[in-house]
PDB file with SEQRES, HELIX, SHEET and CRYST1 records, atoms N, CA, C and O in Angstrom:
SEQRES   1 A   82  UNK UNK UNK UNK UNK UNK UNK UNK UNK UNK UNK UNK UNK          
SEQRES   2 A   82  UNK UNK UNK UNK UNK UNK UNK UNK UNK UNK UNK UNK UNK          
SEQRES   3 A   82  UNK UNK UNK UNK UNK UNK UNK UNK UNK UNK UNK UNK UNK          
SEQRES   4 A   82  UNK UNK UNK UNK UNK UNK UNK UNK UNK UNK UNK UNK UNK          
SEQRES   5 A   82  UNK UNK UNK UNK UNK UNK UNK UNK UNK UNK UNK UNK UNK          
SEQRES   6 A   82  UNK UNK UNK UNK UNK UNK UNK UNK UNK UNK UNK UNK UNK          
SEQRES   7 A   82  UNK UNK UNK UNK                                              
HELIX    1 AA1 UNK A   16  UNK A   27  1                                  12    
HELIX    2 AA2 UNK A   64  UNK A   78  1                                  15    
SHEET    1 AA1 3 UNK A   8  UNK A  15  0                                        
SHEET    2 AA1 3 UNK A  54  UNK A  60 -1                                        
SHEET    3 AA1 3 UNK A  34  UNK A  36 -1                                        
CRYST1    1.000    1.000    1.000  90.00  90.00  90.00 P 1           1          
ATOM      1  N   UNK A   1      88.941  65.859  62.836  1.00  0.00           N  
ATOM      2  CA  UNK A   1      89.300  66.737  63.931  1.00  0.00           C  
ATOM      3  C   UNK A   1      88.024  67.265  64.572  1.00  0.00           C  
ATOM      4  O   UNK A   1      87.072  67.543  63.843  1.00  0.00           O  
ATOM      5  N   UNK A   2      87.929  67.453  66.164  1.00  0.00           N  
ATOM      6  CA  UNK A   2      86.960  68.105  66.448  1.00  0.00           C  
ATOM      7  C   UNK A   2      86.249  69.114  66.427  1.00  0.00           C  
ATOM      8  O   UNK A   2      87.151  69.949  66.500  1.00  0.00           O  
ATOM      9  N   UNK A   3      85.264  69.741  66.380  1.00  0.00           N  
ATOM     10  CA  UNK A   3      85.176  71.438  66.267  1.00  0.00           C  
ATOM     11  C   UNK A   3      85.281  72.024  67.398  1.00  0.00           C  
ATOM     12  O   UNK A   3      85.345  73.230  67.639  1.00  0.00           O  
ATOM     13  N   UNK A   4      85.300  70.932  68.251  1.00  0.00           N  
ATOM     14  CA  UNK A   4      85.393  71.876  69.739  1.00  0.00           C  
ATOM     15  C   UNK A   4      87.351  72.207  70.143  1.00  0.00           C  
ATOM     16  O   UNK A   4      88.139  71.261  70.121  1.00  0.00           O  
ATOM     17  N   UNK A   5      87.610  73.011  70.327  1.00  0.00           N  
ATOM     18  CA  UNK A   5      89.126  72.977  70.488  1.00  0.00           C  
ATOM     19  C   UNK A   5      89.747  73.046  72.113  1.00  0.00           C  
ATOM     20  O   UNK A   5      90.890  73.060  72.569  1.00  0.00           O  
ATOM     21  N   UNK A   6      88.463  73.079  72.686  1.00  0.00           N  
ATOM     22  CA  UNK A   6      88.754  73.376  74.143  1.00  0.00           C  
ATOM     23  C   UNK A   6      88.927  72.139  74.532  1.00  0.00           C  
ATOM     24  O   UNK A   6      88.215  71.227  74.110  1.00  0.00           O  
ATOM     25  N   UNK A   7      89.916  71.959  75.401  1.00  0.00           N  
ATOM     26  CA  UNK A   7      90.463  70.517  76.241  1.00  0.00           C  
ATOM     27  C   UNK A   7      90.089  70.649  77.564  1.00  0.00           C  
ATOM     28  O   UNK A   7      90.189  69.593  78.190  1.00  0.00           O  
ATOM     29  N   UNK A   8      89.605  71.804  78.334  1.00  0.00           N  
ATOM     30  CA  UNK A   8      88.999  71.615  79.348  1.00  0.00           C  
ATOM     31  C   UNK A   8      87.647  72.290  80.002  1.00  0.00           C  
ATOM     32  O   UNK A   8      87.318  73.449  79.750  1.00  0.00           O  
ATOM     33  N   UNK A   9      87.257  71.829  80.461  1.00  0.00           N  
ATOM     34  CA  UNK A   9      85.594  72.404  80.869  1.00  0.00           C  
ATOM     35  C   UNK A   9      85.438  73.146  82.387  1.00  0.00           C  
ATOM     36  O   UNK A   9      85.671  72.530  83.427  1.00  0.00           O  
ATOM     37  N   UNK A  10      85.057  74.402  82.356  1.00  0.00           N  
ATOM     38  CA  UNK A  10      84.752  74.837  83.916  1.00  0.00           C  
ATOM     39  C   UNK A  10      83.576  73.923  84.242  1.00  0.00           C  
ATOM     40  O   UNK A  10      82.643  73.537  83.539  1.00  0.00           O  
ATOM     41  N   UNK A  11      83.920  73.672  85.610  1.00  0.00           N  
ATOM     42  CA  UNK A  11      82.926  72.995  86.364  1.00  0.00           C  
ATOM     43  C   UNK A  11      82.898  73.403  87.806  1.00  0.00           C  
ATOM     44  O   UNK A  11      82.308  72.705  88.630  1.00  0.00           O  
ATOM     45  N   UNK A  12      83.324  74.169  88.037  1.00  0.00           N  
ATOM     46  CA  UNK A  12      82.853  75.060  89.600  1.00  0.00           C  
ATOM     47  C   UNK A  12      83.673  77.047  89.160  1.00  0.00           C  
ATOM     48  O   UNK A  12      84.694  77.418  88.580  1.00  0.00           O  
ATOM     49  N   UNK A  13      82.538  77.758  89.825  1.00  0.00           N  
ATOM     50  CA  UNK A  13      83.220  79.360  90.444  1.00  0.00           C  
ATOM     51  C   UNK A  13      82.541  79.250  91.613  1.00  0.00           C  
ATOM     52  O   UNK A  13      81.473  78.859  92.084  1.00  0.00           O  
ATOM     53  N   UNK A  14      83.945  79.921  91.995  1.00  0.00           N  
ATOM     54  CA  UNK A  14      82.465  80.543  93.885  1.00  0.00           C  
ATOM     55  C   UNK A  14      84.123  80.791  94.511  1.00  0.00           C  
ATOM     56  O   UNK A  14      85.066  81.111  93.788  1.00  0.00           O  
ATOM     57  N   UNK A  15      84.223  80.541  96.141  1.00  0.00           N  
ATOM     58  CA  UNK A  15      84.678  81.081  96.603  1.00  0.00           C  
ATOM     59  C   UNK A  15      86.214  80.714  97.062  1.00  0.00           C  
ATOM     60  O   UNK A  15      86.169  79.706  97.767  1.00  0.00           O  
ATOM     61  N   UNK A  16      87.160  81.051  96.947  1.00  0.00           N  
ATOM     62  CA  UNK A  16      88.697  80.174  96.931  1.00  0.00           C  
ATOM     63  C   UNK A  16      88.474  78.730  98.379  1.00  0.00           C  
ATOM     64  O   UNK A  16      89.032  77.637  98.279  1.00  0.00           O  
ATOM     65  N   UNK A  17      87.763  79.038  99.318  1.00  0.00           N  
ATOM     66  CA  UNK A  17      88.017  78.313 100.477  1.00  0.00           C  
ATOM     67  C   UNK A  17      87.703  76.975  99.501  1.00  0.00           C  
ATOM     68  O   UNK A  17      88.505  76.157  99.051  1.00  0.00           O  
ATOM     69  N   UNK A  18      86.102  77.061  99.326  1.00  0.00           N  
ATOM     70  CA  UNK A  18      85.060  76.117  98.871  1.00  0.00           C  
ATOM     71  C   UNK A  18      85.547  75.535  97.732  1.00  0.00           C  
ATOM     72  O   UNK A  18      85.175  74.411  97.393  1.00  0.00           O  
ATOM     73  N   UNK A  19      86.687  76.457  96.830  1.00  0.00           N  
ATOM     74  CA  UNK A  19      87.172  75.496  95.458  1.00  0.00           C  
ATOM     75  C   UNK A  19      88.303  74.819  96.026  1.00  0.00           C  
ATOM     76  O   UNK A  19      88.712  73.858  95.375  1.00  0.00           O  
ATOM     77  N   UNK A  20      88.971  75.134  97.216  1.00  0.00           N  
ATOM     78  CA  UNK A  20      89.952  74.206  97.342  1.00  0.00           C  
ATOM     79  C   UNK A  20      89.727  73.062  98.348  1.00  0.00           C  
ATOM     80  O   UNK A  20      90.556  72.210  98.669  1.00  0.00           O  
ATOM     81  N   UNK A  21      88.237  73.213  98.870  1.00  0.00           N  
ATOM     82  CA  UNK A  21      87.693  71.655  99.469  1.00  0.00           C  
ATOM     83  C   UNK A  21      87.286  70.732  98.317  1.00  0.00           C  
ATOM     84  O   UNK A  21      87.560  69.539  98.452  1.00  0.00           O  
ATOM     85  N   UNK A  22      86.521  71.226  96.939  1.00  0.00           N  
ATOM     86  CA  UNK A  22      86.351  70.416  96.097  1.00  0.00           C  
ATOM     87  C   UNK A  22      87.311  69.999  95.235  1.00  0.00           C  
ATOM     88  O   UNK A  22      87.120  68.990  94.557  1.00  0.00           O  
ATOM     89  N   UNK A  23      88.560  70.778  95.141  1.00  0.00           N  
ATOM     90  CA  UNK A  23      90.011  70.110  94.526  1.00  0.00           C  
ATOM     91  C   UNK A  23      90.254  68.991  95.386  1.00  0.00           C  
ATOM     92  O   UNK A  23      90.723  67.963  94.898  1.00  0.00           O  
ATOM     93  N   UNK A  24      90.012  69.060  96.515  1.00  0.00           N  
ATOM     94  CA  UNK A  24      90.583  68.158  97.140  1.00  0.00           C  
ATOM     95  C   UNK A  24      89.721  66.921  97.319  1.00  0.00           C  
ATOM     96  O   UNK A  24      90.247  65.856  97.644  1.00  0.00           O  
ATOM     97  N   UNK A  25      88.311  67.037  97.102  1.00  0.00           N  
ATOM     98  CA  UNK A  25      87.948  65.820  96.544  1.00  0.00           C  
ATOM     99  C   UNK A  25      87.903  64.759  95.351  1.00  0.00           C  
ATOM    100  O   UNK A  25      87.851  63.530  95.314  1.00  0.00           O  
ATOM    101  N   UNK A  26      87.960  66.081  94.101  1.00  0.00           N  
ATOM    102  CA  UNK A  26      88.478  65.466  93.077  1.00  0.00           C  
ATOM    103  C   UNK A  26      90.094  64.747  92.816  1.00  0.00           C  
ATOM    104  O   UNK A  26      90.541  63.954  91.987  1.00  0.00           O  
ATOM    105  N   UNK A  27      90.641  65.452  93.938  1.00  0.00           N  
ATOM    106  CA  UNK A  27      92.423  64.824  93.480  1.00  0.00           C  
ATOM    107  C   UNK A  27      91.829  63.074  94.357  1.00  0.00           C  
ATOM    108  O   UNK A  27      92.092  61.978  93.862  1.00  0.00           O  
ATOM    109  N   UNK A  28      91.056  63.257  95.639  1.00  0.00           N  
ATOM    110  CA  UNK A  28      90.838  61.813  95.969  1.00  0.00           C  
ATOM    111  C   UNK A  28      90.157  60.586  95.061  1.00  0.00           C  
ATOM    112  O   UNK A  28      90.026  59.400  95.365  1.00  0.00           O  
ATOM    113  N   UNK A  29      89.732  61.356  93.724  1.00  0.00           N  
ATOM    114  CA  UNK A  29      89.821  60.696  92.652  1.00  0.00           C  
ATOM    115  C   UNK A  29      90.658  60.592  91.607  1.00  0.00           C  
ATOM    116  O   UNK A  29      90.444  60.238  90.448  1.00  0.00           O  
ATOM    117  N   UNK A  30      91.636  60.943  92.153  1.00  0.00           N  
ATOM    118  CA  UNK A  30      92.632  60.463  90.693  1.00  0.00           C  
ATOM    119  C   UNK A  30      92.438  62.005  89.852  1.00  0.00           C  
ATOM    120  O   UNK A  30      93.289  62.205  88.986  1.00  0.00           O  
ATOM    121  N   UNK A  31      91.691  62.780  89.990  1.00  0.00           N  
ATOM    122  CA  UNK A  31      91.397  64.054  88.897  1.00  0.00           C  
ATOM    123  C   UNK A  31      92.005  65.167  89.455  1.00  0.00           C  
ATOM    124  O   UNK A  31      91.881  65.594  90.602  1.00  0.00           O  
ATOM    125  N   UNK A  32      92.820  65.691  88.344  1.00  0.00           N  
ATOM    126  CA  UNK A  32      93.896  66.747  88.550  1.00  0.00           C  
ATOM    127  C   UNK A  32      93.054  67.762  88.108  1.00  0.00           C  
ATOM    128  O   UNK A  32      92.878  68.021  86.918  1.00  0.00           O  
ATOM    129  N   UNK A  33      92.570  68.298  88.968  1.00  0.00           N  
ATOM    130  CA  UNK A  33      91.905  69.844  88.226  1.00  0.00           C  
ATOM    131  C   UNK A  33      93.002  71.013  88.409  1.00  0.00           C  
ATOM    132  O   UNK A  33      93.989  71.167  89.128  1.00  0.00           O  
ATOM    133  N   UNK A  34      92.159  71.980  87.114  1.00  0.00           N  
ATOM    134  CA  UNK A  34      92.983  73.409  87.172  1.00  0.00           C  
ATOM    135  C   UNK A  34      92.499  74.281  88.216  1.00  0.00           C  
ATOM    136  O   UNK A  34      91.297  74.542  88.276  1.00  0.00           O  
ATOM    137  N   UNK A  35      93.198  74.683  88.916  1.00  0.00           N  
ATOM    138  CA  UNK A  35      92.347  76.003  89.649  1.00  0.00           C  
ATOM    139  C   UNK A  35      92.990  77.101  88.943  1.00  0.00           C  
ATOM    140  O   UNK A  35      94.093  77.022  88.402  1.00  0.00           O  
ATOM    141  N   UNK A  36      91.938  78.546  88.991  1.00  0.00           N  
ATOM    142  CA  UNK A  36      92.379  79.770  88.132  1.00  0.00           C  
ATOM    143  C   UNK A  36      91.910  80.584  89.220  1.00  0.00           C  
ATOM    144  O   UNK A  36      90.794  80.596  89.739  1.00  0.00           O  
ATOM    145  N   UNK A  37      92.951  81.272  89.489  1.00  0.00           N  
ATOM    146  CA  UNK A  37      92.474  82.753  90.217  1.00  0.00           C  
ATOM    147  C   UNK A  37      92.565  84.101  89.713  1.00  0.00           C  
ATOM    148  O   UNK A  37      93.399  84.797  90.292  1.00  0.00           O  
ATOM    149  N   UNK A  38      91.889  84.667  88.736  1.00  0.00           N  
ATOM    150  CA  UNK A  38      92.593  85.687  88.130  1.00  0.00           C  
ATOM    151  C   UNK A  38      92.924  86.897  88.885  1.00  0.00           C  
ATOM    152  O   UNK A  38      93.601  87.860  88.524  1.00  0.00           O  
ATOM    153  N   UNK A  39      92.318  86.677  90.014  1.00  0.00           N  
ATOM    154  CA  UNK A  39      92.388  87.784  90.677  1.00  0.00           C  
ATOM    155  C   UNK A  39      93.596  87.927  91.473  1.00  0.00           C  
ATOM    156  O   UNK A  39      94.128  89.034  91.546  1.00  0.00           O  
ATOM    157  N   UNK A  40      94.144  86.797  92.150  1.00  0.00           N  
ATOM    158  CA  UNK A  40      95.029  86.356  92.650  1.00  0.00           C  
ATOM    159  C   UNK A  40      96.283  86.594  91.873  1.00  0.00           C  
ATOM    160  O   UNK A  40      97.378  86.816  92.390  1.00  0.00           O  
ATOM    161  N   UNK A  41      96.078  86.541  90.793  1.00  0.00           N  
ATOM    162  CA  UNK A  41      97.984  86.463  89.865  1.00  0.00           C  
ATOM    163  C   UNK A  41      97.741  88.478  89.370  1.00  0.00           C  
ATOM    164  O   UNK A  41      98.744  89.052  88.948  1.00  0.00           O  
ATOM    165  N   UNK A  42      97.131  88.848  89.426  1.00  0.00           N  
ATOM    166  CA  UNK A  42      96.431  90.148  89.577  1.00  0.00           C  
ATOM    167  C   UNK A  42      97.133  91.182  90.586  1.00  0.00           C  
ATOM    168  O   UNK A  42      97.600  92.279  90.279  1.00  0.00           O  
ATOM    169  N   UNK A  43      97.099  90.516  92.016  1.00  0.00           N  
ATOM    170  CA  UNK A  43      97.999  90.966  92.650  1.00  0.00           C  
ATOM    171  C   UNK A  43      99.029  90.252  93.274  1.00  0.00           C  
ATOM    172  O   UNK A  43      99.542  90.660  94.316  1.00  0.00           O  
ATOM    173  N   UNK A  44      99.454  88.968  92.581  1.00  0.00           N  
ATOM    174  CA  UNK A  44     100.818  89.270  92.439  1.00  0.00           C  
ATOM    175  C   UNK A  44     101.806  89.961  91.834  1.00  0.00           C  
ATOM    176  O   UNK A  44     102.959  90.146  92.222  1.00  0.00           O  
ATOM    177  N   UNK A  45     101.139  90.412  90.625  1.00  0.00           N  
ATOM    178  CA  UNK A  45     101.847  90.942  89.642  1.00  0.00           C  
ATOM    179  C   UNK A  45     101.492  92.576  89.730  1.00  0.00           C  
ATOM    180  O   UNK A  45     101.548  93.046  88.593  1.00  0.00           O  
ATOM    181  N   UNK A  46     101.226  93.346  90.493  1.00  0.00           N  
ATOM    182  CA  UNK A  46     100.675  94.540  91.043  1.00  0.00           C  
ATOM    183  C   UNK A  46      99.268  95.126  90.233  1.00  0.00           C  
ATOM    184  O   UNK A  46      98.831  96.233  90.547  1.00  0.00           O  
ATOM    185  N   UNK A  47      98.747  94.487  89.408  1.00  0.00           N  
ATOM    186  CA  UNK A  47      97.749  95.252  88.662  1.00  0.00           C  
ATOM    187  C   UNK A  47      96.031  94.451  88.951  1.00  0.00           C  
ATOM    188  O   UNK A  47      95.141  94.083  88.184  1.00  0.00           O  
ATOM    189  N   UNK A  48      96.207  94.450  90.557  1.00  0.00           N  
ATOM    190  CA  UNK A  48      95.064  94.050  90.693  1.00  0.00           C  
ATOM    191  C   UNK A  48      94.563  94.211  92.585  1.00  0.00           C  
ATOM    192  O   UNK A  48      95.334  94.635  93.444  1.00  0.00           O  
ATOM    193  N   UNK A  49      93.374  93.832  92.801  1.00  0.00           N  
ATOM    194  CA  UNK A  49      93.595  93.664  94.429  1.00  0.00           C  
ATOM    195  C   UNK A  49      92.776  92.686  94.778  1.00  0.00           C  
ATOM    196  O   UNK A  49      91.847  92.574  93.977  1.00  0.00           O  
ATOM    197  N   UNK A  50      92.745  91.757  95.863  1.00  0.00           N  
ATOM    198  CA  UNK A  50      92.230  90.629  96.492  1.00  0.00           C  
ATOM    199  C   UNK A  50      90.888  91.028  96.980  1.00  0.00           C  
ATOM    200  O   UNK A  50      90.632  90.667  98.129  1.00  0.00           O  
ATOM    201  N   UNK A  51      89.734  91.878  96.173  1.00  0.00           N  
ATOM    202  CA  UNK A  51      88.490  91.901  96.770  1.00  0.00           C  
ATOM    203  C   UNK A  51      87.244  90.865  96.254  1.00  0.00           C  
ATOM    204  O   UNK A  51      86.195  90.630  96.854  1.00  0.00           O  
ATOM    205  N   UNK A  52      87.644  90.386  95.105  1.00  0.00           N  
ATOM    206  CA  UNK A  52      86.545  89.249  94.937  1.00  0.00           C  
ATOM    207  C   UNK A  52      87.353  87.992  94.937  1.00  0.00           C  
ATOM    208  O   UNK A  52      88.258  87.981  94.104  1.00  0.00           O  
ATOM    209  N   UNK A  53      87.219  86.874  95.726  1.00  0.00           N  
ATOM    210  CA  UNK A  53      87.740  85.508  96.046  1.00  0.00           C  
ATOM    211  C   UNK A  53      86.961  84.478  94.883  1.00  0.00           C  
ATOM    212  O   UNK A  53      87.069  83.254  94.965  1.00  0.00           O  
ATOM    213  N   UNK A  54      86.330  85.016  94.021  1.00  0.00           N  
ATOM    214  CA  UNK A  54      85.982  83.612  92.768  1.00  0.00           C  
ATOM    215  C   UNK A  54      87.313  83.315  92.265  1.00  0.00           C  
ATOM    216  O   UNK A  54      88.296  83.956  91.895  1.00  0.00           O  
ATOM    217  N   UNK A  55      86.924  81.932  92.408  1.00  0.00           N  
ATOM    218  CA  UNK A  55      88.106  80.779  91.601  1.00  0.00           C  
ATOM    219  C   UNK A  55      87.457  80.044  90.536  1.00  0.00           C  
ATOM    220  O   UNK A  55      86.247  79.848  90.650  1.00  0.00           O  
ATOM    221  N   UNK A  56      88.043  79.625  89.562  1.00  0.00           N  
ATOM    222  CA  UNK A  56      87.539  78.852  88.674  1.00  0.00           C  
ATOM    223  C   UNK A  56      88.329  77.700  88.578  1.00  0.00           C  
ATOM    224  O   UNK A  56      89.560  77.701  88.548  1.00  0.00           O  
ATOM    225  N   UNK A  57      87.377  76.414  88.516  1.00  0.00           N  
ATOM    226  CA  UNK A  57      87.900  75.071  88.333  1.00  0.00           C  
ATOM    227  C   UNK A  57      87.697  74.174  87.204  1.00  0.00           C  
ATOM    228  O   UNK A  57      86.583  73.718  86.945  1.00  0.00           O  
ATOM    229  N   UNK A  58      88.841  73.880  86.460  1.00  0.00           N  
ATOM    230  CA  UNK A  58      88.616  73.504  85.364  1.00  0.00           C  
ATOM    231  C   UNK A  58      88.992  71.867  85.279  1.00  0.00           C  
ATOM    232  O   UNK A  58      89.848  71.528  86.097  1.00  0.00           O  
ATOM    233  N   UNK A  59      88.552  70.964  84.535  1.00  0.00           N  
ATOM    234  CA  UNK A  59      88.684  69.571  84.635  1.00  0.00           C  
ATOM    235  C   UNK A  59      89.185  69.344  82.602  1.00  0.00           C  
ATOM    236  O   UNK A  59      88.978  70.244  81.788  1.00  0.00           O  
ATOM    237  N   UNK A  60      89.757  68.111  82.266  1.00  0.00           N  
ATOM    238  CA  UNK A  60      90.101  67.926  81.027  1.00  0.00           C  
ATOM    239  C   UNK A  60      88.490  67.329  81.198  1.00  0.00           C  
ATOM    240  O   UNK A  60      87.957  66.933  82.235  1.00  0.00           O  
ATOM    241  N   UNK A  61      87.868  67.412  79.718  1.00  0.00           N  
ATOM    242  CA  UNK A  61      87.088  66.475  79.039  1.00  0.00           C  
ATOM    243  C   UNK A  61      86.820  64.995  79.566  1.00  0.00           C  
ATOM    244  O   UNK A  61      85.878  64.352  80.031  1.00  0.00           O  
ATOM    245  N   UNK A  62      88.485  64.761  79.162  1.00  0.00           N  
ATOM    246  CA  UNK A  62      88.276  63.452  79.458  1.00  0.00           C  
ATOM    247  C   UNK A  62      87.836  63.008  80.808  1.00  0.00           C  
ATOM    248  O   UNK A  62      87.214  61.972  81.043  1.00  0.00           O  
ATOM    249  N   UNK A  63      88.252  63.962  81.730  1.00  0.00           N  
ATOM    250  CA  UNK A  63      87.994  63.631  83.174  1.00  0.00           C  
ATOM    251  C   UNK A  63      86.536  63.548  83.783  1.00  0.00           C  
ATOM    252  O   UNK A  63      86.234  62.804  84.716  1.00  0.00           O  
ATOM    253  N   UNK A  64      85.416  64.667  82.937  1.00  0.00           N  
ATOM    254  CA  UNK A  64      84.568  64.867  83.150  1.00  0.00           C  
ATOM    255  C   UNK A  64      83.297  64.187  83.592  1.00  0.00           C  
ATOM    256  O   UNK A  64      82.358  64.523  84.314  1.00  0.00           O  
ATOM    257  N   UNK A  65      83.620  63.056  82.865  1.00  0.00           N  
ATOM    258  CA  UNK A  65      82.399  61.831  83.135  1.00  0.00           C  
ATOM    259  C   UNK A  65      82.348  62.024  85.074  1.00  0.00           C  
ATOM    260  O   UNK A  65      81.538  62.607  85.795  1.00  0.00           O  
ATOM    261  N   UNK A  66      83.210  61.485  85.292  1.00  0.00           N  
ATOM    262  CA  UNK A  66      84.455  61.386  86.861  1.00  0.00           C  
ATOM    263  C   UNK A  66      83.871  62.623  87.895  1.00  0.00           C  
ATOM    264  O   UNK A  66      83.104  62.586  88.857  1.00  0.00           O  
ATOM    265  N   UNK A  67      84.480  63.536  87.344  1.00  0.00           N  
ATOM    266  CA  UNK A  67      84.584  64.763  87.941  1.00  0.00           C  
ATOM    267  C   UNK A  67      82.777  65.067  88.158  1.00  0.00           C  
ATOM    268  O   UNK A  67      82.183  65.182  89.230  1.00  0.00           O  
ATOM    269  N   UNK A  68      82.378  65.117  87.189  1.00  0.00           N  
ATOM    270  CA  UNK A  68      80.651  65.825  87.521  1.00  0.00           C  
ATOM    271  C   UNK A  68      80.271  65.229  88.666  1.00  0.00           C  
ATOM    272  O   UNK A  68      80.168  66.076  89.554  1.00  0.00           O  
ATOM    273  N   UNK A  69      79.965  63.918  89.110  1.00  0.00           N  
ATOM    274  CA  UNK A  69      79.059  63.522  89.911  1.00  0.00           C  
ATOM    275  C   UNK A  69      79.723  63.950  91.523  1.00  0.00           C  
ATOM    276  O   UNK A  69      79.113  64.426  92.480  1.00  0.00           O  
ATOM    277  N   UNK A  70      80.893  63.660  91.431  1.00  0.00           N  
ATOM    278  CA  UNK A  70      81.601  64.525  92.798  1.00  0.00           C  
ATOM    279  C   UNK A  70      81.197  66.035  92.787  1.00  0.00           C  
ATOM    280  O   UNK A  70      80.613  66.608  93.706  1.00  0.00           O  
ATOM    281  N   UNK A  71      81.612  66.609  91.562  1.00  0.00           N  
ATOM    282  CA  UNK A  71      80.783  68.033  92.185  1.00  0.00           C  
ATOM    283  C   UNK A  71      79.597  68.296  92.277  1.00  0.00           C  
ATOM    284  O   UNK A  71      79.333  69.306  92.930  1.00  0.00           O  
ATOM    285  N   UNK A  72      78.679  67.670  91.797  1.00  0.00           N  
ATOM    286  CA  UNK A  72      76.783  67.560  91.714  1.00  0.00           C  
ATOM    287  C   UNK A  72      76.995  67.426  93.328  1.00  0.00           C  
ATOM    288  O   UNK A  72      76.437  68.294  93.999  1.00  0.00           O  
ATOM    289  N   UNK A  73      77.943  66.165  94.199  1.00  0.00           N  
ATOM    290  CA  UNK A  73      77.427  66.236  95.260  1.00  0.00           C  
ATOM    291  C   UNK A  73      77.518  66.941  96.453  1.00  0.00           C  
ATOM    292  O   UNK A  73      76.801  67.165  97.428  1.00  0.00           O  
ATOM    293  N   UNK A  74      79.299  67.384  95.827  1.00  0.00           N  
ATOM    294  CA  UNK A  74      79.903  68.476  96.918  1.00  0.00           C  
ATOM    295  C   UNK A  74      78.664  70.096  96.929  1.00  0.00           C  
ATOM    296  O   UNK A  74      78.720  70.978  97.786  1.00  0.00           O  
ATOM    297  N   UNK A  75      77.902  70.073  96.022  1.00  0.00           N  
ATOM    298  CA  UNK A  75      77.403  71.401  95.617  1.00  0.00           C  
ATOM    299  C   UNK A  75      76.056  71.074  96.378  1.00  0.00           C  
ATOM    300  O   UNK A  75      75.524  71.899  97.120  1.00  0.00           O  
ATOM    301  N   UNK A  76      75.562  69.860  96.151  1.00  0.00           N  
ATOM    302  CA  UNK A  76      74.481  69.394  97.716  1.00  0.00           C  
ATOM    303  C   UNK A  76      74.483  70.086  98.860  1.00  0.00           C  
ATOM    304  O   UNK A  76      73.819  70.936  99.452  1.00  0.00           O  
ATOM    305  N   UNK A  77      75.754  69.236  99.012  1.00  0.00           N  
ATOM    306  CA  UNK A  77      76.101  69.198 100.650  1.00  0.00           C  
ATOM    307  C   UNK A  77      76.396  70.686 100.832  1.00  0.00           C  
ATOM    308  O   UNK A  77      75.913  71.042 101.907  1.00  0.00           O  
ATOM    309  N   UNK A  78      77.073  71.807 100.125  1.00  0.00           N  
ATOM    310  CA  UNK A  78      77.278  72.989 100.689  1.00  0.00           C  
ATOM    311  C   UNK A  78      75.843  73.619 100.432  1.00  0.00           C  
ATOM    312  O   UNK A  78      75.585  74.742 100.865  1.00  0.00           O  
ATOM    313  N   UNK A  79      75.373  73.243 100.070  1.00  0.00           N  
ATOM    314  CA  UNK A  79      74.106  73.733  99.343  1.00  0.00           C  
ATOM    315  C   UNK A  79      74.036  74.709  98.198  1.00  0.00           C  
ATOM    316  O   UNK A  79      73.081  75.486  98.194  1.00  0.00           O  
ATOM    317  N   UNK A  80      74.711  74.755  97.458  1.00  0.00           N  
ATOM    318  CA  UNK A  80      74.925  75.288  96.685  1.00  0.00           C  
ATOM    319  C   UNK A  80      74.616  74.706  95.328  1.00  0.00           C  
ATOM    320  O   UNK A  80      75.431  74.548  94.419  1.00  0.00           O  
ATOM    321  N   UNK A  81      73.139  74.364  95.307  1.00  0.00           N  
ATOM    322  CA  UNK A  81      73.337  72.912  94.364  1.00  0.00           C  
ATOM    323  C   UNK A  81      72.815  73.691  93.105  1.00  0.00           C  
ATOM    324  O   UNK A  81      71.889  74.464  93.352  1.00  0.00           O  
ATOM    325  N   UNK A  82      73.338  73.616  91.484  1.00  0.00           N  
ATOM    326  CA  UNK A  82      72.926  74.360  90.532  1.00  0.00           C  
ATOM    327  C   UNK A  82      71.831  73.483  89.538  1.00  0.00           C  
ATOM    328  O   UNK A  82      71.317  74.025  88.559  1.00  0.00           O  
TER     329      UNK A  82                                                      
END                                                                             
């Protein structure tokens, strides 16, 4: 068994617009990422408010090989490169 128990890896935060242009490059690969807004289900559920827009994007493991080099490049091009 592995020691790692996590099945998926963050691979982008920043800003809801910008995570849902790079979902949408990864789904043009076949890769189903998670998006997480905690802030967002925050105030849906009344115990929160919409002032910071970070999203987090999460990919399975397995996807990762895949997934990195699309975001290495999307993070170029916005310039946002880490």
């Amino acid at each position: 068994m592995s020691e790692n128990t996590e099945e998926t890896v963050r691979i982008y935060t920043g800003s809801d617009i910008m995570a849902e242009a790079l979902v949408g490059r990864l789904k043009e690969a076949a890769i189903t990422p998670i998006l997480r807004d905690d802030e967002q289900s925050g105030v849906m559920f009344g115990s929160g408010s919409k002032f910071d827009d970070q999203v987090r994007i999460f990919v399975r493991k397995d996807e990762l090989a895949v997934a990195q080099p699309i975001v290495d490049a999307y993070l170029l091009e916005i310039g946002e490169e880490e």
